[in-house]
C-alpha positions as CSV (number, residue, x, y, z in Angstrom):
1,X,103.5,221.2,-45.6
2,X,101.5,222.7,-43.1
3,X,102.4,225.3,-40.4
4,X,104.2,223.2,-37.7
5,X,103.4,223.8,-34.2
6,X,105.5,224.8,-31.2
7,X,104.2,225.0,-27.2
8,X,106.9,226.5,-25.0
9,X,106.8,226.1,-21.4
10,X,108.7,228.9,-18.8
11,X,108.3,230.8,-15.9
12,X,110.5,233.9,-16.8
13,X,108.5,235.8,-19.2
14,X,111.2,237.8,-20.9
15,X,112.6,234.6,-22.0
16,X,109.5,232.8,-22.7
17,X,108.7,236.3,-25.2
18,X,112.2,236.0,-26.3
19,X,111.9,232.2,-27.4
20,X,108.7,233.1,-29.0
21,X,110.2,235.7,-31.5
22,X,112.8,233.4,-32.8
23,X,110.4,230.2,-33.6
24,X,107.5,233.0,-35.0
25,X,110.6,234.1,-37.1
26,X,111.8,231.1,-38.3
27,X,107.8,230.5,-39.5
28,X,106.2,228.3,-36.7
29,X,102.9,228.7,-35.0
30,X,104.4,229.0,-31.0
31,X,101.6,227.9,-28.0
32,X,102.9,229.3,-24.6
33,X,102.3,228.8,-21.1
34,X,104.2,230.2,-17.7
35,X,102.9,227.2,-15.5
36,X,103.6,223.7,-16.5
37,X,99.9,223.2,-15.1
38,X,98.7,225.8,-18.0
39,X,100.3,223.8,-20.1
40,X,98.8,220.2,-19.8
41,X,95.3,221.6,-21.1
42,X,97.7,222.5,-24.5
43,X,98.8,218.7,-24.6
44,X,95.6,218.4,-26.4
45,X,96.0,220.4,-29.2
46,X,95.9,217.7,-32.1
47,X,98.6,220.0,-34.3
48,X,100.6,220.3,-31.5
49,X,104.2,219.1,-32.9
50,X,107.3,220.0,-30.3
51,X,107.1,221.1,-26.8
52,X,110.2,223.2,-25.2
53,X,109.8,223.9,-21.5
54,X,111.9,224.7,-18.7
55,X,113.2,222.4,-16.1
56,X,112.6,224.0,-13.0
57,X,109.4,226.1,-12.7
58,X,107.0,226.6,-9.5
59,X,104.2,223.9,-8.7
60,X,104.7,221.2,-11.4
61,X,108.3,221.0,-12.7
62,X,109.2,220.2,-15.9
63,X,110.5,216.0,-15.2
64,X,107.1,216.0,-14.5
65,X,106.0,217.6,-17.4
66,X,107.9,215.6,-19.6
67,X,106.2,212.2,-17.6
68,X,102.5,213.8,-18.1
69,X,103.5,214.3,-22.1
70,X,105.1,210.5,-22.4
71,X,101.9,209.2,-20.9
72,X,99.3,211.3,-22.5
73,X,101.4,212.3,-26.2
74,X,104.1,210.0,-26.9
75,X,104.3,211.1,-30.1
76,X,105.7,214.6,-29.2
77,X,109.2,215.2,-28.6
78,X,110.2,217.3,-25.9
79,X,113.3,219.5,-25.2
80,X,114.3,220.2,-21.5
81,X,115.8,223.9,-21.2
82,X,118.2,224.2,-18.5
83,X,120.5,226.0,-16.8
84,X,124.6,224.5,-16.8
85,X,124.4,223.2,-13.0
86,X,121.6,221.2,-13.7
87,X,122.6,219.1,-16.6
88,X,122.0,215.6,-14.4
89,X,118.5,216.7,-14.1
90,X,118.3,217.2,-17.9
91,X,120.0,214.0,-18.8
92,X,117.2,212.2,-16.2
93,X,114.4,213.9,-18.2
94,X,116.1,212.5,-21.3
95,X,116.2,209.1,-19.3
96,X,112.6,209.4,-18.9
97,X,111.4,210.4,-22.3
98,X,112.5,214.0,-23.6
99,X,114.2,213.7,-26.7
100,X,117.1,216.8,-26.3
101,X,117.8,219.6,-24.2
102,X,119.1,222.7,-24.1
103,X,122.0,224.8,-21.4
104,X,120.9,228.1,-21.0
105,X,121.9,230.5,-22.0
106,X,121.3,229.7,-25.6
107,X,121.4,231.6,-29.1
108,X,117.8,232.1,-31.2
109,X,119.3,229.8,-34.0
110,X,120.1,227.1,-31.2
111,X,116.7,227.3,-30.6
112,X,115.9,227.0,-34.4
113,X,118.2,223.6,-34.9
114,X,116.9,221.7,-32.1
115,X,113.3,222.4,-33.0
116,X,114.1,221.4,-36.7
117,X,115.4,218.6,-35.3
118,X,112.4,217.7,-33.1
119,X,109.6,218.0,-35.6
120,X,111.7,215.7,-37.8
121,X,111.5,213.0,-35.2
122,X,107.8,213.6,-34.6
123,X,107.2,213.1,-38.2
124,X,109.7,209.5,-38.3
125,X,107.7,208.8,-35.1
126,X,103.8,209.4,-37.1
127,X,105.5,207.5,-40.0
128,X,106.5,204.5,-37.8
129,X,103.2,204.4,-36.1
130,X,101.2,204.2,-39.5
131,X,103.7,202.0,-40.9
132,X,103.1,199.6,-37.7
133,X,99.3,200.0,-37.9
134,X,99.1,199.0,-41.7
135,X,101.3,196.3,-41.5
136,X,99.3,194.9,-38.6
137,X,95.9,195.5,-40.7
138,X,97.5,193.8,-43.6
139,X,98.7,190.6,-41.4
140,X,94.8,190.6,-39.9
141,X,93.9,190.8,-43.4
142,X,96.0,188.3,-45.1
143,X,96.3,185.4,-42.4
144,X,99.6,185.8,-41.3
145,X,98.5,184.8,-37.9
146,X,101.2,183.7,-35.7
147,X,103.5,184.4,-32.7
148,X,106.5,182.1,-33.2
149,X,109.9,183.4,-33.8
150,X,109.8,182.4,-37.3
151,X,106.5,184.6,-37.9
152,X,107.9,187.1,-35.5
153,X,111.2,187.3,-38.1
154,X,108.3,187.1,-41.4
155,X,106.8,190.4,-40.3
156,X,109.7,192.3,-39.2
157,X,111.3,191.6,-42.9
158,X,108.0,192.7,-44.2
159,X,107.8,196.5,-42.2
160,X,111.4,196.6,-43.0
161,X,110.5,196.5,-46.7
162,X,107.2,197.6,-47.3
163,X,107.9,201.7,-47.3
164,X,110.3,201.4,-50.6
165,X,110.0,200.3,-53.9
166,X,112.7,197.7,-54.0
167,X,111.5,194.2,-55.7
168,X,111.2,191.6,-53.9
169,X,111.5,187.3,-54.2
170,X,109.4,185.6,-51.8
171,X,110.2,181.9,-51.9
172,X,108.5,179.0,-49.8
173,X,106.9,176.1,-50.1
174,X,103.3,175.5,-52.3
175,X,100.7,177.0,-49.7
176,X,103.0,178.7,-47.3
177,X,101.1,182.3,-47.9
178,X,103.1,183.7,-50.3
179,X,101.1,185.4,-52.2
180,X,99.8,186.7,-48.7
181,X,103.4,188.2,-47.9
182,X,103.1,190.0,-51.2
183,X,100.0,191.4,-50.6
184,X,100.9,192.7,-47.2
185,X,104.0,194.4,-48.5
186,X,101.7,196.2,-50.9
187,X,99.2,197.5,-48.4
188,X,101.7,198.3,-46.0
189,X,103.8,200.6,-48.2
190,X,103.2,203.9,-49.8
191,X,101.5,202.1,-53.0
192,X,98.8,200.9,-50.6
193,X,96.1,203.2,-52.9
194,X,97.2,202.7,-55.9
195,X,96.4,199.2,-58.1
196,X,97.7,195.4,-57.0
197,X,97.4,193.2,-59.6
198,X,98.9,189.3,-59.9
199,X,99.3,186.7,-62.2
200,X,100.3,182.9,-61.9
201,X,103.1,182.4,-64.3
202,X,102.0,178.6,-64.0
203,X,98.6,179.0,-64.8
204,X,98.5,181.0,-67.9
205,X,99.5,178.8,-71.7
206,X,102.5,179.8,-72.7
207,X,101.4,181.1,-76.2
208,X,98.9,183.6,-74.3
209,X,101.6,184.8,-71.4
210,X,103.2,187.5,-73.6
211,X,100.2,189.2,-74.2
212,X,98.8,189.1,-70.8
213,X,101.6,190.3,-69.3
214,X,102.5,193.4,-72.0
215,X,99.1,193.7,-73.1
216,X,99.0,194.2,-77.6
217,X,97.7,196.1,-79.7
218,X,94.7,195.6,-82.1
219,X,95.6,193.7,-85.4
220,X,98.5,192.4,-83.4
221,X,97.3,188.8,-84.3
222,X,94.1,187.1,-85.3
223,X,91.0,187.8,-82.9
224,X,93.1,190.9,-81.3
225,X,90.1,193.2,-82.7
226,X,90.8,196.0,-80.0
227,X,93.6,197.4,-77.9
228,X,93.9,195.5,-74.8
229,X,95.9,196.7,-71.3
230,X,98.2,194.2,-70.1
231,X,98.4,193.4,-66.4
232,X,101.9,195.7,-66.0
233,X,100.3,198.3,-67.4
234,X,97.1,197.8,-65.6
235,X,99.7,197.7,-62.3
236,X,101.3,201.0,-63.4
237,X,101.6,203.0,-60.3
238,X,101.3,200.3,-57.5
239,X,102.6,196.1,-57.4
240,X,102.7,193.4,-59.7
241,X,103.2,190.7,-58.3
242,X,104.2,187.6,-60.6
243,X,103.5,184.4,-58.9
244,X,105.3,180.8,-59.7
245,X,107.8,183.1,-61.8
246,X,110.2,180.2,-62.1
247,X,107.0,179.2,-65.4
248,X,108.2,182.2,-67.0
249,X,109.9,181.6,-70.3
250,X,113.4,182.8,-70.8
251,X,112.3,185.2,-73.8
252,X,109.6,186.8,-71.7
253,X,112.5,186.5,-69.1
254,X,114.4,188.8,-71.0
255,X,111.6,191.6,-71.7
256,X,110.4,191.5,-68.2
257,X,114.3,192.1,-67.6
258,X,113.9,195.2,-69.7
259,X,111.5,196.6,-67.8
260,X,113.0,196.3,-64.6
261,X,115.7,197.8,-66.1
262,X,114.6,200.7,-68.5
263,X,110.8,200.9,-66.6
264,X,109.5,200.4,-70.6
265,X,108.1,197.8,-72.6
266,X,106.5,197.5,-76.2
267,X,103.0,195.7,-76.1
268,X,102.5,192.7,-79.0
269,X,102.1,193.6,-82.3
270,X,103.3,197.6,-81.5
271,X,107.4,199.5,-81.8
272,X,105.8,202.0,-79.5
273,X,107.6,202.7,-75.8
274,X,105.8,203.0,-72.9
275,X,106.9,203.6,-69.9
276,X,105.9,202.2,-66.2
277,X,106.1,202.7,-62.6
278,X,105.7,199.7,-61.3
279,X,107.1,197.7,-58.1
280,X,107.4,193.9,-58.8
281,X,107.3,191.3,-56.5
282,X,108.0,188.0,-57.4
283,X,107.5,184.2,-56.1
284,X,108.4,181.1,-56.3
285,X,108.4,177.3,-54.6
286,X,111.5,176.2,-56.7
287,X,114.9,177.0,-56.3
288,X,115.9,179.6,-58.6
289,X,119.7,179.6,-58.2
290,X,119.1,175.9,-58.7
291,X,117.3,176.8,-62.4
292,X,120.2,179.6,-63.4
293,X,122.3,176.8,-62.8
294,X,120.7,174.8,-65.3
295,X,120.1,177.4,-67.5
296,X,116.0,177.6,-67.2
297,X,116.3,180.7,-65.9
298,X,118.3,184.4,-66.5
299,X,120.7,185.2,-63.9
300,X,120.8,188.8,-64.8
301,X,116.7,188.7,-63.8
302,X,117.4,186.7,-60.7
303,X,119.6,189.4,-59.7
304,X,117.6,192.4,-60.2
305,X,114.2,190.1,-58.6
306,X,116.1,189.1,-55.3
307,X,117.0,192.3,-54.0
308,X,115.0,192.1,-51.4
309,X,114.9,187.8,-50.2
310,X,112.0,186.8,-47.6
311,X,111.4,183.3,-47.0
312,X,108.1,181.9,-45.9
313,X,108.4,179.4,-43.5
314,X,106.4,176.1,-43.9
315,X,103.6,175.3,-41.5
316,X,105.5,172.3,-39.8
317,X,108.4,175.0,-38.9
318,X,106.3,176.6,-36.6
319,X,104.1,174.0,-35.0
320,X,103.3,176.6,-32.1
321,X,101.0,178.7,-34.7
322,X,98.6,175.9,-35.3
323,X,96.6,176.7,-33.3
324,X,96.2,180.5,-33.5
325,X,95.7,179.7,-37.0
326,X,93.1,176.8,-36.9
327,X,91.3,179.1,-34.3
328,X,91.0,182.1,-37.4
329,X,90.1,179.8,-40.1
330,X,87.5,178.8,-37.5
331,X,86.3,182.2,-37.1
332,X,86.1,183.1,-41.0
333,X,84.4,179.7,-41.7
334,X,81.8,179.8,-39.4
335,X,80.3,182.9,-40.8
336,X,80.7,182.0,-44.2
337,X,79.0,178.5,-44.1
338,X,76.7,179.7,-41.2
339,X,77.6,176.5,-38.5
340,X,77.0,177.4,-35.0
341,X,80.4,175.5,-33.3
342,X,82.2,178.3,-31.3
343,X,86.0,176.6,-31.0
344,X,88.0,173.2,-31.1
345,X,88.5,170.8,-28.5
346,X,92.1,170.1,-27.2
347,X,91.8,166.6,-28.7
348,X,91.2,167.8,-32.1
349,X,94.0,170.4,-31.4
350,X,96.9,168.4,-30.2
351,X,95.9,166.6,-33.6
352,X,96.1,169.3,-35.9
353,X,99.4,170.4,-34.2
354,X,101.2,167.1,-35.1
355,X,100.4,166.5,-38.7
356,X,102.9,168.0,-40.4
357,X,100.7,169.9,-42.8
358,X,102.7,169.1,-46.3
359,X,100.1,171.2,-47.9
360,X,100.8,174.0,-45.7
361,X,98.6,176.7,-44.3
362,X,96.5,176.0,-47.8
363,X,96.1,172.5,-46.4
364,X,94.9,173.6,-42.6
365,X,92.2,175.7,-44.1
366,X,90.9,173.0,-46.1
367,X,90.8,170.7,-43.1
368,X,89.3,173.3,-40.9
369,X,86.7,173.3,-43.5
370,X,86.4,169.9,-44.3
371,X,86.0,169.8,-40.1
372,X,82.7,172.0,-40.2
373,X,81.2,170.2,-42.2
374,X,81.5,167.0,-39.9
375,X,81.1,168.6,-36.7
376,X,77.5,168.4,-35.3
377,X,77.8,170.3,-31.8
378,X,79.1,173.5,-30.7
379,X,83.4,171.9,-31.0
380,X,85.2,170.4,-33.8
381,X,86.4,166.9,-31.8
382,X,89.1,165.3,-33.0
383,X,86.7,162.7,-35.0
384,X,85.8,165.2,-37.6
385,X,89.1,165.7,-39.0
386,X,90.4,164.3,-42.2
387,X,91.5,160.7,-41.6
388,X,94.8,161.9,-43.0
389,X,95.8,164.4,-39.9
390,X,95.1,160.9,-37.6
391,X,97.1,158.7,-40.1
392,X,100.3,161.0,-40.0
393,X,101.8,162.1,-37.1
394,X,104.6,164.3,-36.1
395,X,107.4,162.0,-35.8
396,X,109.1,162.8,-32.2
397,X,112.5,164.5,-32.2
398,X,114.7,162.1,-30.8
399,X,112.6,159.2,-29.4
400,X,113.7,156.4,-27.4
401,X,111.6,154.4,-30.6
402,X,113.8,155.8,-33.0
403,X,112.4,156.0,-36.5
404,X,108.6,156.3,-36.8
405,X,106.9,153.1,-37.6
406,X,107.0,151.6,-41.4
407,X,109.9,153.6,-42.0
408,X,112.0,150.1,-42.9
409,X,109.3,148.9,-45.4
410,X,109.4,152.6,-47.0
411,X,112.8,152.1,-47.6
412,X,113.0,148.3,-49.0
413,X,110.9,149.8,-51.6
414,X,113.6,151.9,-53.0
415,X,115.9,150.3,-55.8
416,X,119.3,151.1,-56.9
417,X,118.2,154.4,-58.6
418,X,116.9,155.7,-55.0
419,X,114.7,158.2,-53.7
420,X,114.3,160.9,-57.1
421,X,113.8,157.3,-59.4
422,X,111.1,155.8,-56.9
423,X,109.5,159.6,-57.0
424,X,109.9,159.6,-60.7
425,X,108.5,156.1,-61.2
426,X,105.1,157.1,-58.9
427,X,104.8,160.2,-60.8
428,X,105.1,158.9,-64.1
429,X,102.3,156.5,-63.0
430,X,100.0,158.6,-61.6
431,X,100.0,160.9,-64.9
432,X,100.0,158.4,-67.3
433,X,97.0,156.6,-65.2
434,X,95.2,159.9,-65.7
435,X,95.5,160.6,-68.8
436,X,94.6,156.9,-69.7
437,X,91.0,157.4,-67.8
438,X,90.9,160.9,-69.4
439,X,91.2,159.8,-73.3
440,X,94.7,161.6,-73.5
441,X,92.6,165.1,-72.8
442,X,95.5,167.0,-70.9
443,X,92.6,169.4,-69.9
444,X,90.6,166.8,-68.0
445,X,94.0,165.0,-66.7
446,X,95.4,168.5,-65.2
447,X,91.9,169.0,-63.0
448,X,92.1,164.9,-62.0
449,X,95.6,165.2,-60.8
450,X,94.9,168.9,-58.8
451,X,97.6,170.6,-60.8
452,X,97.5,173.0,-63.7
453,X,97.6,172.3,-67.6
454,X,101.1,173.9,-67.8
455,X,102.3,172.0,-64.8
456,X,101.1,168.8,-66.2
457,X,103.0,169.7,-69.6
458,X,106.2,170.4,-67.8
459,X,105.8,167.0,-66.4
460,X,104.9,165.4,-69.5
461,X,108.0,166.7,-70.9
462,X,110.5,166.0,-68.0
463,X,109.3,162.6,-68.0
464,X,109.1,162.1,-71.5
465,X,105.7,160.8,-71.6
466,X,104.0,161.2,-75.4
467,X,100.9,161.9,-75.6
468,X,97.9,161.2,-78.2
469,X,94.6,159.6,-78.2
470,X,96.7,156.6,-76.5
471,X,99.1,156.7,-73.9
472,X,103.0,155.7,-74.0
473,X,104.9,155.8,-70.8
């Protein structure tokens, strides 16, 4: 560390030479000044670390010092030196921004301590600064725009976390901003330079995920005709962040346990150990607890993943940031598709703000997009959003009309096996319709039905629906 820095403020030059000595001894670089009005040119000094100055001095005093510093360097600590009948002043020059202060007379290793303890706050204060302006780069980055108390909560958990290397589970809804979360954790803590890498535990075959996530070794199995990184090792030194990890089979379950355990895994086809640095941050949209309880998923792994729990709120949880966050997409989109309209009107607004957004955040920006494209003047009006925003409103909390309207036919429709069969029945009809117009190509069905293969398997199997070249519900 570099030479720390020391300016000492005091009328009574024996004293001021005396204080000197003892900080020079104990190895800082001492700045000093017999007029607080010497001093304030000092202020400036960008490796200026600790100021000590006396309390009562000709012209300028040192309460106001202490003001001038809080204004100008709030980053500096000051301590007050005193003499014992004027301890109330001292303890009003705390009150208005020195961090300690000293009785005279005091020893040279009195001196020492509360200097030591001084730089050690100006260095918590630089850290909480940076902290603060990464985190608040990363939500600028990542769209976590929002005021509400819910986002308000999001981004204290995430500064609370971000500077250590504990794993984390974010869980929330499909198009909350997970991922987003994750990615501002990463950027706001110490691994910010070093590599991110993700992977959707849903979207990769299951036969492939072991070697994408351990990487393997050549020979390890046909067409493996060179050594190939896997994405932890690829992550080694920074995040890995394993999306949908609720996908992940339980024997891949149990090595990734390993390595959050041990920090070393074997790629495929190889005995050999390696070992990794890695911070993991996982996510999910199901219920994990849920799945150890049905035995899908490792409790021991749930354990060492949720250390650190954030939950994502959904969109309709805080209806107050639609339109900070319609407003962004707005911005972004503009430039990318290169349409002059400059905002939204309130119309179109008090619209967006009382759909209730099942497809989250994910879902806004697509209709903000969708928008632009309609929109032929200088406003998105409420006639270019998607007929679905006009065709579902926010329900109101509490209204003297009771349910919202068609709620009773909604509910006739449901038979004796309720809301999870009448889900089940639609769902099983909906897959087995696409898979009928897709020849049985699971492929081609996946991409019709706007999910993934491995999600459309899972179904498949839940709803034991076989599958050929002709379809059997």
């Amino acid at each position: 560390m570099s030479e720390r820095t020391v300016l000492i403020v005091d009328d009574e030059r024996n004293l001021l030479l005396v204080m000197q000595m003892a900080l020079e001894e104990a190895g800082y670089r001492v700045l000093t000044a017999e007029r607080a009005e010497d001093a304030l040119g000092l202020l400036r000094d960008p490796d200026l670390d600790v100021i000590v100055t006396d309390l009562k001095m000709p012209g300028m005093s040192g309460k106001e010092l202490v003001g001038r510093a809080q204004r100008d360097r709030p980053d500096l600590p000051v301590i007050v030196a005193t003499a014992y009948g004027s301890i109330r002043s001292a303890i009003e020059c705390i009150q208005a921004g020195a961090s300690d202060y000293l009785t005279k007379p005091f020893e040279p290793e009195q001196l020492q301590i509360a200097v030591e303890r001084a730089v050690q706050l100006h260095d918590l204060l630089q850290e909480n600064r940076q902290l603060h302006a990464a985190v608040s780069g990363a939500y600028r980055r990542h769209r976590l725009v929002g005021d509400s108390p819910a986002m308000l909560r999001l981004h204290e958990q995430i500064a609370q976390v971000a500077p250590y290397k504990t794993n984390v589970l974010i869980t929330g809804e499909s198009g909350t901003g997970k991922e987003a979360v994750a990615r501002s954790i990463h950027e706001a803590g110490p691994r910010a330079e070093h590599p991110w890498v993700a992977i959707n535990c849903a979207a990769i075959p299951r036969d492939l995920m072991e070697s994408e996530l351990f990487g393997y070794v050549k020979g390890a199995f046909t067409g493996a005709l060179q050594n190939r990184l896997g994405r932890l090792e690829q992550a080694n030194g920074g995040t890995l962040f394993l999306d949908e990890i609720s996908d992940l089979e339980l024997g891949l379950q149990a090595k990734l346990l390993r390595v959050l355990q041990e920090r070393e895994f074997s790629p495929v086809g190889s005995d050999a150990i390696r070992r990794v640095d890695v911070r993991i941050i996982a996510a999910s949209n199901r219920d994990l607890r849920e799945l150890v309880a049905a035995e899908e998923f490792r409790a021991d792994l749930l354990y060492r993943l949720d250390v650190y729990h954030i939950r994502v709120p959904p969109l309709r949880d805080r209806a107050e940031d639609i339109p900070l966050l319609a407003n962004a997409f707005l911005a972004e989109l503009r430039v990318e598709m290169d349409k002059p309209v400059r905002g939204i009107s309130d119309e179109a607004l008090a619209a967006l703000s009382g759909y209730q957004w099942p497809g989250n955040v994910r879902e806004l920006r697509n209709a903000i997009e969708r928008s632009l494209l309609s929109a032929g003047g200088e406003l998105i009006r409420s006639g270019d959003l998607p007929d679905r925003v006009h065709r579902q409103r926010r329900p109101a909390a509490g209204g003297e009309d009771g349910p919202a309207a068609g709620t009773g036919e909604l509910l006739e429709a449901l038979d004796e096996t309720g809301l999870d069969g009448w889900l089940a029945d639609a769902e099983r009809r909906m897959i087995v319709s696409a898979l009928a117009q897709c020849d049985g190509v699971q492929v081609k069905a996946a991409r019709l039905l706007g999910i993934t293969e491995r999600s459309l398997w899972h179904r498949l199997k839940k709803l034991d629906i076989r599958v050929d070249r002709s379809v059997r519900g």
